[in-house]
C-alpha positions as CSV (number, residue, x, y, z in Angstrom):
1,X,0.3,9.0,4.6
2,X,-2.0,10.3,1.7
3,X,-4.7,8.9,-0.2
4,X,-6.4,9.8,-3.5
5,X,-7.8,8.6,-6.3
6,X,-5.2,8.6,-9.3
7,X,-5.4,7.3,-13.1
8,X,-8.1,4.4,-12.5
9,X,-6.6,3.9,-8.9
10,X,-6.9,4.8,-5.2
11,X,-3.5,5.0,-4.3
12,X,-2.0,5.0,-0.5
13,X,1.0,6.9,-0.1
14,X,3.0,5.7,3.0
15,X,6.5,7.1,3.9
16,X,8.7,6.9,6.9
17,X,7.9,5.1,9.7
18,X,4.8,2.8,9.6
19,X,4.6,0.8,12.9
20,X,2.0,1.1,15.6
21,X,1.2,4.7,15.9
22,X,-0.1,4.5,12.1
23,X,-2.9,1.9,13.2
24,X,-5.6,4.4,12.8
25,X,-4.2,5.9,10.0
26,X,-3.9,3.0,8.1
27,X,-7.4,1.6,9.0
28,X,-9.0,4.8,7.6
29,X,-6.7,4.6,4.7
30,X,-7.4,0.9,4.0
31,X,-11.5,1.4,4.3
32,X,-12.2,4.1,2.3
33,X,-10.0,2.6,-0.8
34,X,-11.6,-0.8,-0.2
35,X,-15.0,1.6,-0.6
36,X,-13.8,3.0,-3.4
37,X,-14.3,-0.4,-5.7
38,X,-11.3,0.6,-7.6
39,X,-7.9,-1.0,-8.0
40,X,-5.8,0.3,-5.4
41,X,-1.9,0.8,-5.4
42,X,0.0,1.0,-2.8
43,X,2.8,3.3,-2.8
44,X,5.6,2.1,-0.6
45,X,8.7,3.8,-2.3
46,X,9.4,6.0,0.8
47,X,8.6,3.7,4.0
48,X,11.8,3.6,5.8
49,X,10.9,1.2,8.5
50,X,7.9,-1.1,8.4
51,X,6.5,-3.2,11.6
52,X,4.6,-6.1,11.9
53,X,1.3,-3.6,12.2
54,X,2.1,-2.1,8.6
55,X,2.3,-5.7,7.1
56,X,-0.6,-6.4,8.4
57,X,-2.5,-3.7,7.1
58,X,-1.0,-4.4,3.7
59,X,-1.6,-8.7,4.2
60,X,-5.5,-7.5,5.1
61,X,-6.1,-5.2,2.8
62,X,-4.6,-7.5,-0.2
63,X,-6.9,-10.1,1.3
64,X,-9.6,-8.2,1.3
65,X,-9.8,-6.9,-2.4
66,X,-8.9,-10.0,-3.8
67,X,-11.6,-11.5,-2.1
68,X,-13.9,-8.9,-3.7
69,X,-12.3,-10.3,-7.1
70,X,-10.0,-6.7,-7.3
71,X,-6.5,-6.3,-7.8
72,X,-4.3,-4.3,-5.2
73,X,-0.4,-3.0,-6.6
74,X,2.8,-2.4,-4.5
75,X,4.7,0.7,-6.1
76,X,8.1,0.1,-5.3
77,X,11.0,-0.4,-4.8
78,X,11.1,-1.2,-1.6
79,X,13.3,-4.0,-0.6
80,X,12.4,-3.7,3.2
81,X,9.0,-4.2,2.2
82,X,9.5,-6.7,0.0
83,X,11.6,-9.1,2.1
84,X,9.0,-8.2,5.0
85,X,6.0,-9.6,2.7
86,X,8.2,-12.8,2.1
87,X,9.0,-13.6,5.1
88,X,5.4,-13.1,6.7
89,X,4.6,-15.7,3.4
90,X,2.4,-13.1,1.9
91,X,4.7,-12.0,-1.2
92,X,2.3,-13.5,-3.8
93,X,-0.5,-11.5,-2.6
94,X,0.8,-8.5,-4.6
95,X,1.9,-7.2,-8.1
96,X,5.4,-5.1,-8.0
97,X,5.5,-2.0,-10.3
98,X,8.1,0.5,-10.4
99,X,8.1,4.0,-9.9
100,X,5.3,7.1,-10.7
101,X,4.3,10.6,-10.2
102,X,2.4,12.0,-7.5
103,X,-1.3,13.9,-8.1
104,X,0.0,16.7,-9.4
105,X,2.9,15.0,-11.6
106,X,5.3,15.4,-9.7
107,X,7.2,12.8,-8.2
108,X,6.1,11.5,-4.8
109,X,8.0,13.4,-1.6
């Protein structure tokens, strides 16, 4: 998981697995770009496997900035992800865009 500031955004990188043992990674994660007063995106291109703790993260952060009047992006696609969202009801929460390059231009690992 990585976070920086990007183009106007924070953006969260998450890749791989993002269950449980990410809880204190993603609380970190989630706080300082809620800090940041800046659109976030979320970059979920490279999550292989998402849990019930990741979609809550991504449900309470959505909530969170849109209750601050921001805007929070999924970078995708990520059909786990996506299907996840739906079926937890919280698909509307989010705008989908597709693909971009990391920090340094390059496209994300």
């Amino acid at each position: 998981m990585s976070v920086y500031d990007q183009d106007g955004y924070v953006v969260v990188l998450l890749h791989g697995s993002i269950d449980i043992d990410q809880t204190q990674e993603l609380e970190e994660a989630g706080g300082y770009a809620i800090e940041r007063d800046m659109p976030i995106m979320i970059d979920v291109r490279h999550v292989a496997m998402i849990d019930s703790v990741g979609i809550s993260f991504l449900v309470r952060v959505a909530a969170s900035v849109r209750a601050q009047g921001g805007t929070i992006t999924l970078c995708g696609p990520a059909p786990l992800v996506e299907e996840m969202l739906s079926v937890a009801g919280a698909g509307t929460l989010f705008a989908w865009v597709e693909g971009r390059s990391g920090p340094d231009g390059l496209p994300t690992p």
